[in-house]
N, C-alpha and C positions, 0 to 999 in steps of 0.2 A: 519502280515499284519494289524492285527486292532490295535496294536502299532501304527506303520505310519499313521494310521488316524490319528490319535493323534496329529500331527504336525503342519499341519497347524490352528488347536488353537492353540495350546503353541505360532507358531510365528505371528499370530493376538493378541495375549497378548502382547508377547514380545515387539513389534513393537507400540503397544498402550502406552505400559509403558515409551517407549522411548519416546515418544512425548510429555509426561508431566512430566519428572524426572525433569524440575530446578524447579517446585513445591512442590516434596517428600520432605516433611520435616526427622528427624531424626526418627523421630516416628513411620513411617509407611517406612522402608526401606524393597525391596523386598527381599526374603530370593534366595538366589542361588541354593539352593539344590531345590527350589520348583518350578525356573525357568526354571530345567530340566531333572526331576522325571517326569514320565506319568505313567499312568496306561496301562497297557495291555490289561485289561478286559474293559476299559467303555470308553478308550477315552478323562477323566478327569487326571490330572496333580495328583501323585500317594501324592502331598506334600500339598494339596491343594491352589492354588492362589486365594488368598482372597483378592481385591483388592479395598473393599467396602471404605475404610477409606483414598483412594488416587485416585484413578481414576476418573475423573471425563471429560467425554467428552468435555462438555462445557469452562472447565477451559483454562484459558490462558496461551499462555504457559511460555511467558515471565511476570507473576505473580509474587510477592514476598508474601510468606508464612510469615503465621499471626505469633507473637512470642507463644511461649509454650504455657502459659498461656491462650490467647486466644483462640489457635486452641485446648485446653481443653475445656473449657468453649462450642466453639461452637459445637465440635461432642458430647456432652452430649446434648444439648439443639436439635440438628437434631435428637437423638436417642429417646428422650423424643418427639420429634412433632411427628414420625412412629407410637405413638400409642395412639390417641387422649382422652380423656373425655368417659366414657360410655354415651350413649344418654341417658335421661331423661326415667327412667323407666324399663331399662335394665341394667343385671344383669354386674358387673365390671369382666375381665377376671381373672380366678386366679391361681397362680403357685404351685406348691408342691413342696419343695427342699431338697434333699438327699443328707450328704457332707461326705465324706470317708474321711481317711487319714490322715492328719499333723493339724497341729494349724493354719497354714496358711490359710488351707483350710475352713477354719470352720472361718476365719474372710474374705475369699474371697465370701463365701457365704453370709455374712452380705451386703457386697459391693453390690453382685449382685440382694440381695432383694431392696438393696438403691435404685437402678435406675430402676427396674420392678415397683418397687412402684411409682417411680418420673412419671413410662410412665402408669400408671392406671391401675396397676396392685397387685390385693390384695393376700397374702398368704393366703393357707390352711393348714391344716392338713390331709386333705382328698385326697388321691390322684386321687381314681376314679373319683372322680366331678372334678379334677383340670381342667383348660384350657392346662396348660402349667405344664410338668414334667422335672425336672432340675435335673441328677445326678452331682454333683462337685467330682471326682475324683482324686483317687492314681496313678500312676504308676511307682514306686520305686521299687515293687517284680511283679511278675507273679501272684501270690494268692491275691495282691490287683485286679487286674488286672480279676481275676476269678470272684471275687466277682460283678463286674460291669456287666459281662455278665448275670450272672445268675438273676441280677435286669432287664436287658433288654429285658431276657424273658419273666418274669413276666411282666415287661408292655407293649411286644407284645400280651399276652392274653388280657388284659386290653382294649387295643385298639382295637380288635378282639370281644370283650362281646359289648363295646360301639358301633360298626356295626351293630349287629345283635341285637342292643335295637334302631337302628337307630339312634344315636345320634353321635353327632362329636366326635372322638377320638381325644386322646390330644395328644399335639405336645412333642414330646420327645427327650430330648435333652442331648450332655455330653457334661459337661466344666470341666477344665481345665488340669492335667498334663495326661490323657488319653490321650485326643483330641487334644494334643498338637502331640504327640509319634506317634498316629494312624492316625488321622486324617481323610482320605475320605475312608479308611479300614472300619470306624466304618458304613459309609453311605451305602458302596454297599456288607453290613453283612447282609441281607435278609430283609433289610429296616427295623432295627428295632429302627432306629436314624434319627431324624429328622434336629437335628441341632445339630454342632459341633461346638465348641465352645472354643479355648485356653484361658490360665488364662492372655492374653492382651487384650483380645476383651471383655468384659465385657458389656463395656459403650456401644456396639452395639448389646447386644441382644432383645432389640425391636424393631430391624428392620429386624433381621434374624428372630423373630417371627410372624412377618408381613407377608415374605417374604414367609412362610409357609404356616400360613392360609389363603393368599390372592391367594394362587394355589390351582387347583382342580386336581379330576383325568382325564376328558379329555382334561383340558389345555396343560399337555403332553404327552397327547397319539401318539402326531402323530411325537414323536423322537424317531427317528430310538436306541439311544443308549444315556445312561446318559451324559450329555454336563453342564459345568460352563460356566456362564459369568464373565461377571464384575463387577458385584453388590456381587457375593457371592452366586446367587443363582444356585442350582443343580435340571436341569430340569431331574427327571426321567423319566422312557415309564414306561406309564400305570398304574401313580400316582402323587401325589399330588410333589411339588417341597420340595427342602432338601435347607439347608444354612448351608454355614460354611464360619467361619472366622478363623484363627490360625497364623495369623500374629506376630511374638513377636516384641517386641518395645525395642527400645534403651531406653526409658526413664518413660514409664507410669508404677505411682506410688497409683493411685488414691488418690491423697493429698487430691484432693479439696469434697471428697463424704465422708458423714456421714454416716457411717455404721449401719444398723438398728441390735438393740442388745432386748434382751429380758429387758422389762421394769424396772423390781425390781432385775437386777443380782448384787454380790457385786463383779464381778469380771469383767476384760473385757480383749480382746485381740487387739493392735495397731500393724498397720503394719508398721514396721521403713525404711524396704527396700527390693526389689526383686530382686530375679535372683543369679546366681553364677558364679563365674570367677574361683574356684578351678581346677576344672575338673579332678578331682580323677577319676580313669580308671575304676572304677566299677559302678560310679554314672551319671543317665540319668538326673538331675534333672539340668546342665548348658541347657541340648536342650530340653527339656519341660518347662522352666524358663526362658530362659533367660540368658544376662547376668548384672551384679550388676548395678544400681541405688539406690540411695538414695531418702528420701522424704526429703525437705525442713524439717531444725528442728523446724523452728519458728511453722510447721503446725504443728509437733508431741506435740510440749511442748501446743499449742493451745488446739488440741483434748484431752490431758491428765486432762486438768485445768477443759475444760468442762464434762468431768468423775467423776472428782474429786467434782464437784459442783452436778452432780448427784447421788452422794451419792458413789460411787463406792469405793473400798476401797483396788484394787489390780489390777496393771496393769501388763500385758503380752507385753514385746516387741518383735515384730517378724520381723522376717527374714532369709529368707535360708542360709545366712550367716552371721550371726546380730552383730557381732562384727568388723566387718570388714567395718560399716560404714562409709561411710565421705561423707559430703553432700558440695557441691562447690557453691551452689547458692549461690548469693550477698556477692560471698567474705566472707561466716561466719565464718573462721576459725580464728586462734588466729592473725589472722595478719587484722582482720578487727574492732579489739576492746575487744577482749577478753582477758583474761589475769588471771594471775594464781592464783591473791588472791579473784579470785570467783565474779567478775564486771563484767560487759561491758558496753564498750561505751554509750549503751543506759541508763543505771542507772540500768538494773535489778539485781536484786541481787542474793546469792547463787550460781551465775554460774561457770560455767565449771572450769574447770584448762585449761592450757593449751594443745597443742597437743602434744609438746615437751616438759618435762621439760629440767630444765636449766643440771637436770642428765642426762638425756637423749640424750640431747641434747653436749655434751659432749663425751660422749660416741659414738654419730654418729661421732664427728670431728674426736672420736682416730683415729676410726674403716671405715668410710668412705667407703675409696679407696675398702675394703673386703667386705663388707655388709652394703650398702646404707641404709638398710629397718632395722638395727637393734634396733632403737628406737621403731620401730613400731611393731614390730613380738616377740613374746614369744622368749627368747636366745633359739638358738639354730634348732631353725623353718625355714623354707624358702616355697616360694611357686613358682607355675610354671610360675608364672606372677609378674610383676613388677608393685604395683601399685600407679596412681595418689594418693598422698598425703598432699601434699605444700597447706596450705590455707585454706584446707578442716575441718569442723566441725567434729571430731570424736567422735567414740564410746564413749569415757570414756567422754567429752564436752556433747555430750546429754543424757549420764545417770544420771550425774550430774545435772544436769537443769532438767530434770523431776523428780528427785528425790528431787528436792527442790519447786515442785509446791506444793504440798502435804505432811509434815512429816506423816502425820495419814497414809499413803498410801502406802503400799507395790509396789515394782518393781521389775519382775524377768522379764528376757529375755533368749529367744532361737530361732533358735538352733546357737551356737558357733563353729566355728573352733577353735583349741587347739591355733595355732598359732598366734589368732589375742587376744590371753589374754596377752597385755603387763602390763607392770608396772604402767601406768596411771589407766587403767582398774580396774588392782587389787585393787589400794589405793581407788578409790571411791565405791568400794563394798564394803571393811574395814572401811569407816569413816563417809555411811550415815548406819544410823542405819533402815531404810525403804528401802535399797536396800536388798534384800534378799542376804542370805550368802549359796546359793547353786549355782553350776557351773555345766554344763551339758557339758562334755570335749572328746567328742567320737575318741577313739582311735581307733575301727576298729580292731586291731590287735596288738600280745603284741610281732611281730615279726618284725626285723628291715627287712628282707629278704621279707618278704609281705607288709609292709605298703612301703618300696620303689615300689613293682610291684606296690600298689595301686596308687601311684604319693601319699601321702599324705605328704610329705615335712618334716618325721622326719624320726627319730629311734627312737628305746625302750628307749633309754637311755635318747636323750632330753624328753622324754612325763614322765616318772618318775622323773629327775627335777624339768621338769615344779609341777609334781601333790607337789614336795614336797616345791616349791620353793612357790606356791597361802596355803599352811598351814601354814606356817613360815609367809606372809603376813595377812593370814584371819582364826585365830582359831577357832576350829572346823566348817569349812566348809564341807558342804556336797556335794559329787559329783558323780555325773550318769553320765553313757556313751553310747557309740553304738559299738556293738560288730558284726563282721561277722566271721564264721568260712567255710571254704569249698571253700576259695576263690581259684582262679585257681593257681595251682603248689603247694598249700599250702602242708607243710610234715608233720610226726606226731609233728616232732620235733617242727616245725611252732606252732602249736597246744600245745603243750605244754606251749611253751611260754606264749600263750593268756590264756591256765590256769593259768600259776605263775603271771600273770597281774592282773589276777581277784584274786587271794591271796593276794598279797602285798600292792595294792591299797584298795582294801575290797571298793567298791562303794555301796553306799545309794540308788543306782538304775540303772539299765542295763537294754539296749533294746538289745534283744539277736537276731539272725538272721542268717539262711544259706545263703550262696550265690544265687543271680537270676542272670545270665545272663540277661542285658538289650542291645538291638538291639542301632546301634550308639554308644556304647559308644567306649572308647580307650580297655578297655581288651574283649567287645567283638570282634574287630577287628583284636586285635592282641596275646591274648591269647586263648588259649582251658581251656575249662571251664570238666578239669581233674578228679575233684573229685566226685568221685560216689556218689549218693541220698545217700544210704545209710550209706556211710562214714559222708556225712553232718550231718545227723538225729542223728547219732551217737556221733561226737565231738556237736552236739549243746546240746544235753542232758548232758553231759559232764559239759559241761560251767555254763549250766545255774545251775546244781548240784553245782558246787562250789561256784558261786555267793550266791545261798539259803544260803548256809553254814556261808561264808562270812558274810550276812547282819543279820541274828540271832545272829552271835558272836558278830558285831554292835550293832544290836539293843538293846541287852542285857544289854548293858553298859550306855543306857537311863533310867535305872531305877532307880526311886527317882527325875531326873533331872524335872527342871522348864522350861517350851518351853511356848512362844507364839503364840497362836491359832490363826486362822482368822476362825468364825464361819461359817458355809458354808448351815449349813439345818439339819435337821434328818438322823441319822442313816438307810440306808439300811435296817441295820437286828434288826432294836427297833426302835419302834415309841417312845419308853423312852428315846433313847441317841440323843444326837448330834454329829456332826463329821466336821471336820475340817482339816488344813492340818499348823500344823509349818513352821518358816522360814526356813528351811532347808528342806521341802517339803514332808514331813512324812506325812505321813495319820492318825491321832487321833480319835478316837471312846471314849466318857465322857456321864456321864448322866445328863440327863436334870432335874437341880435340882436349885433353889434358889443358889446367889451367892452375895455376897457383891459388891458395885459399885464401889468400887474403890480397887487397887492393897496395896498401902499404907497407912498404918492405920486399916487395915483389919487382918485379922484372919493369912495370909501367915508372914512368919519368916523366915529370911532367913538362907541359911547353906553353906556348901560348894562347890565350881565348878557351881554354879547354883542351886545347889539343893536344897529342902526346907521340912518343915514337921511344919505342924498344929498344932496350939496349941487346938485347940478346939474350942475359941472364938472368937464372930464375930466381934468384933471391934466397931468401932462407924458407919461403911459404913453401909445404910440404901442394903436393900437384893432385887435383882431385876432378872427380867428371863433374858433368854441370846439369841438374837435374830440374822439371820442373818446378817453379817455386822460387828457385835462385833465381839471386840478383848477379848481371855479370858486368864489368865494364866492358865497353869496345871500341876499338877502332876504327874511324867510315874506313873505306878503301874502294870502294866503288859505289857510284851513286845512281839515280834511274828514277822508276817509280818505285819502287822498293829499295834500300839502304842495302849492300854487302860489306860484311866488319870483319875483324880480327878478334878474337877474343883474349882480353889481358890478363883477367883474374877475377874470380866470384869474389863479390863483398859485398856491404849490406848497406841501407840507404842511409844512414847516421857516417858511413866510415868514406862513400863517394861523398857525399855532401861537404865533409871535412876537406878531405882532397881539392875539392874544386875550389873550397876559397883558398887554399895555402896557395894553390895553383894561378890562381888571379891576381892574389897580393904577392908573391912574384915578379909578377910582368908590372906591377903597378910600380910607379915613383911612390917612395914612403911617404909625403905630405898624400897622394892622391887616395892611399890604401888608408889611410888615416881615418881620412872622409869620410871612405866608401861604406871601413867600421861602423864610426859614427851613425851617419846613415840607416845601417841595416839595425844596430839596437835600437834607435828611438822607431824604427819602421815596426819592430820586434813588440814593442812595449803599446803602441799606437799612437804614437807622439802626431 
């Protein structure tokens, strides 16, 4: 029965929405599953209907909705007036923010300090005096997932101490892929959530924090039972009101908001694009995400340049799918000016290659009628989806152009699908020497029998091509993956397999994992999730034994070798050493000791494969400390799971890169070096 309450709100929404849908822009479409999800318990809609960004009584109905751009501009600039100026003399409100989870995450909390600050609101460190407490969440396993609870506790005590000293308790809130999953779960969990918050609703939470503190506890005392409107707010009985928004968007990217980053980092994280279209049958992350948009490249190559003029000296591309970009604004694919000896129309220079080459391109005519996508997909890859690609700015077009804002300037990106490493990809990680030469390639499983249950669009067989097919293009590159064991049906034999995966390829780095069951997704719908705790516990110890094995027989093989560092700060375990992380993303532990300023001319001599050994003398380069930001070369000298170096002399990544080919052609026979030349300029040009 108190279901059927429920009904006539849902069809008071329902019927509200209808009378202003030729207004919905793409942005704010309503989700179906939350047009007819209820709660049982409160009355409220079990998906939440968050209708704060489209509903608007007033609106007319025969309106024409403002273009993108616009209707950007203005819901930041409303979300920014909900929460005025401190008055004169009183204290600014202030947030605490707690970010779980992925890289994404950790630059979605940058975003969400951008606009808490825009709306007059100052960060702390203190959470007890915060106004305002913000967890940004995981929910990809269960034990991320555990971990949020167990904070929620603690700041229902919090909130609990702040009563009983009479002072306001802070408003407490989870954003994004929790609150995306759970949603109004999280609200009516003993109240220990004030606002809920998906990773598309950003730009609105100061007016769900408005929306909070402008409610008291007898403003709702007198509802019978938890009720939403239409603004977003959740009037509870016999407390203060709740918000939530969890709306996903076809299109928000936050192009246009400047991320706030810690002052002096030399390192930073851009977000290139959200959401996922894969829909691998184990992964929650297409319905807590979204699905794929891009951001405008002109805006990425923008924010890079101004990184780069901040001193920054190593950028992160991100995105839940990051290779798989292609951005369609204004036409910027090769068919609007770009073109493959690295021009465009406008004059800038160093840019992209094309999205097609003239190989590639060729290749699609043999192949066509069989595999439309085969210029664009790793050989041998497919995925569940066919996507827009004609005109579009791609991945390997904007790696290129940012990697040409900055040579000084490292560029890695993640996280990649195997399949969208084509041949264009490859060649511009091979021929700018500041694109980092590590690939992060998660294969999930080293069984063709389980990654088909996964939907991941190979076999064993294409993912070892592929690994062998990016070493033949990009020697010694370094490559980490994501590994699940325990997945549903999986046999020992399955298992085995994913061991001889981790032998053969021997990876730089693995993220190891039993299977979680996640609610929605396709295997938990349509598999049983078979394999006992204990079997899990068992092959992932298993796995991750061989990996160790693995990466010591690796790493061993660094010794003597010359890598370049990016200095990053003090050693952990020595206020003596410095530490660092190679282009190939090793982690270096060196002591902090005087070093020559420059690479050539200096005390290093080169030897073979890279490798070097000291002569003793310093050379003419005057001797200088090594600070974060610097680039340093080093020496391995002890190996492990961590790299211990020597350090030779700060220099920068134009003047190593130089080094290391004098250093090869060298050791090389002159016909061989000849080649190798050859070789890397038509690799250079896209031959």
């Amino acid at each position: 029965m108190r279901a059927a309450a429920s009904v006539p709100l849902l069809q008071q929404l329902q019927s509200l929405l209808a009378s202003i849908t030729p207004t919905i822009t793409a942005t704010h479409r309503f989700s179906d599953a939350a047009r007819h999800a209820a709660s049982s318990a409160s009355g409220i809609p079990q998906d939440g209907l968050t209708l704060q960004h489209f509903i608007q009584r007033s609106a007319a109905v025969g309106e024409v909705p403002n273009a993108q751009p616009a209707a950007r501009t203005t819901t930041a600039a409303a979300a920014t007036a909900t929460s005025s100026e401190p008055e004169l003399g009183k204290q600014a409100p202030s947030v605490f923010l707690e970010t779980y989870g992925c890289q994404m995450n950790t630059n979605d909390s940058e975003v969400v300090l951008a606009v808490l600050q825009q709306a007059g609101f100052q960060q702390t460190s203190d959470a007890a005096s915060a106004s305002v407490v913000l967890l940004n969440t995981c929910a990809i396993r269960e034990n991320a997932e555990a971990k949020i609870w167990s904070r929620l506790g603690f700041y229902r005590n919090v909130k609990l101490a702040a009563r009983r000293s009479q002072r306001q308790p802070p408003v407490v809130g989870v954003l994004g892929c929790m609150a995306e999953r759970l949603k109004l779960r999280l609200l009516e969990s003993d109240r220990l959530v004030d606002i809920v918050a998906g990773p598309d609703s950003y730009r609105d939470l100061p007016r769900l924090i408005d929306i909070v503190q402008g409610s008291s506890s007898s403003s709702s005392s007198d509802t019978s039972s938890s009720t939403i409107d239409s603004t977003g707010a959740v009037r509870r009985k016999g407390g203060r009101s709740a918000a939530i928004n969890v709306q996903l968007s076809a299109d928000e990217t936050y192009a246009d908001i400047v991320p706030v980053r810690q002052p002096d980092a030399t390192s930073a994280f851009v977000s290139i694009m959200r959401g996922c279209n894969n829909m691998c049958s184990f992964c929650i992350v297409p319905y807590t995400r979204g699905r794929e948009r891009s951001r405008p490249l002109d805006s990425i190559v923008n924010e890079v340049r101004m990184l780069s003029e901040q001193g920054v000296k190593e950028v992160m591309l991100l995105g839940q799918n990051v290779n798989s970009y292609a951005d369609f604004s204004s036409g910027s694919g090769s068919s609007s000016g770009r073109s493959s000896s690295g021009s465009t129309s406008s004059g800038r220079s160093g840019g992209p290659q094309q999205t097609l080459t003239q190989a590639q391109a060729a290749a699609q005519a043999a192949g066509a009628a069989e595999d439309p996508f085969s210029g664009v997909y790793a050989r041998g890859f497919r995925s569940v989806y066919k996507p827009r690609r004609g005109g579009a700015a791609s991945f390997a077009e904007l790696l290129d152009e940012v990697a040409a804002v900055d040579p000084e300037m490292r560029i890695r990106f993640t996280s990649p699908h195997p399949k969208d490493f084509s041949d264009d990809v490859l060649r511009v990680i091979a021929s700018r020497p500041n694109v980092c030469k590590q690939l992060h390639m998660p294969a999930q499983s080293g069984s063709s029998a389980v990654l088909q249950a996964m939907q991941r669009g190979y076999t064993r067989e294409s993912y070892d091509e592929l690994v062998q097919h990016v070493r033949d293009i990009i020697p010694d590159v370094a490559l980490s993956t994501d590994m699940i064991v325990g997945f549903c049906g999986e046999s020992e034999g399955d298992h085995a397999a994913s061991l001889d995966l981790m032998r053969s390829v021997a990876f730089d780095q693995a993220f190891m994992y039993a299977y979680s069951l996640r609610e929605k997704t396709h295997a938990a719908r349509n598999y049983q999730d078979d394999v006992p705790e204990a079997v899990k516990q068992r092959r992932l110890m298993e796995l991750i034994d061989v990996y160790r094995q693995q990466l010591y027989l690796r790493n061993a093989s660094e010794l003597g070798r010359t890598h370049l560092v990016l200095v990053e700060g003090p050693s952990r375990r020595s206020e003596l050493a410095l530490t660092g992380r190679t282009d190939t993303s090793k982690r270096v532990v060196f002591q902090d000791e005087p070093v020559p300023a420059g690479l050539l001319g200096s005390m290093l001599t080169s030897g073979g494969n890279g490798s070097s050994a000291g002569s003793g003398k310093q050379g003419s380069a005057p001797m200088v400390r090594l600070q974060p930001g610097d680039y340093v070369a080093v020496e391995v000298t002890g190996t492990g799971g961590t790299l211990q170096a020597r350090p030779l002399a700060r220099t920068t990544l134009a003047e190593f890169a130089a080094w290391q080919t004098s250093a090869r052609r060298e050791v090389m026979p002159p016909a061989v070096a000849a080649t190798a030349e050859a070789q890397a300029e038509a690799q250079r040009v896209g031959l």
